[in-house]
C-alpha angles and dihedrals in degrees: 000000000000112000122207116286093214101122108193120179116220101254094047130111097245090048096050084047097065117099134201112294097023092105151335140210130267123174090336108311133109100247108200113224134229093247091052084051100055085045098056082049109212138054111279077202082228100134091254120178095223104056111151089179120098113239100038138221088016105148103240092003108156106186114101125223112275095250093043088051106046089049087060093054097045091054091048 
């Protein structure tokens, strides 16, 4: 399992910028979530393990994986 390799310090803007939900805490290490993903809106190519892009881990890929797709669509 690769986590994803964004360090932020605490008192950065990055950081300050991330909502709830964008992303928790494992052993340690900020894990971006697939929602902060979507809204970023296209791959950081970093290995993370929530990569809703396909094909992953594509460095400014912008299509999003088939299931996650076709939810939005279906919310909208």
């Amino acid at each position: 399992m690769l986590l994803v390799k964004h360090s932020y310090s605490e008192n950065s803007e990055q950081f300050n910028r991330l909502q709830d939900g964008d992303f928790y805490l494992e052993n340690g290490k900020m894990v971006l979530t697939e929602k902060y993903h979507i809204k970023r809106g296209s791959c950081c190519g970093s290995g993370c393990k929530h990569c809703p892009f396909w094909p992953q881990h594509l460095k400014l890929n912008k299509e999003l994986r088939g299931d996650i797709y076709n939810n939005n669509e279906n919310t909208n």
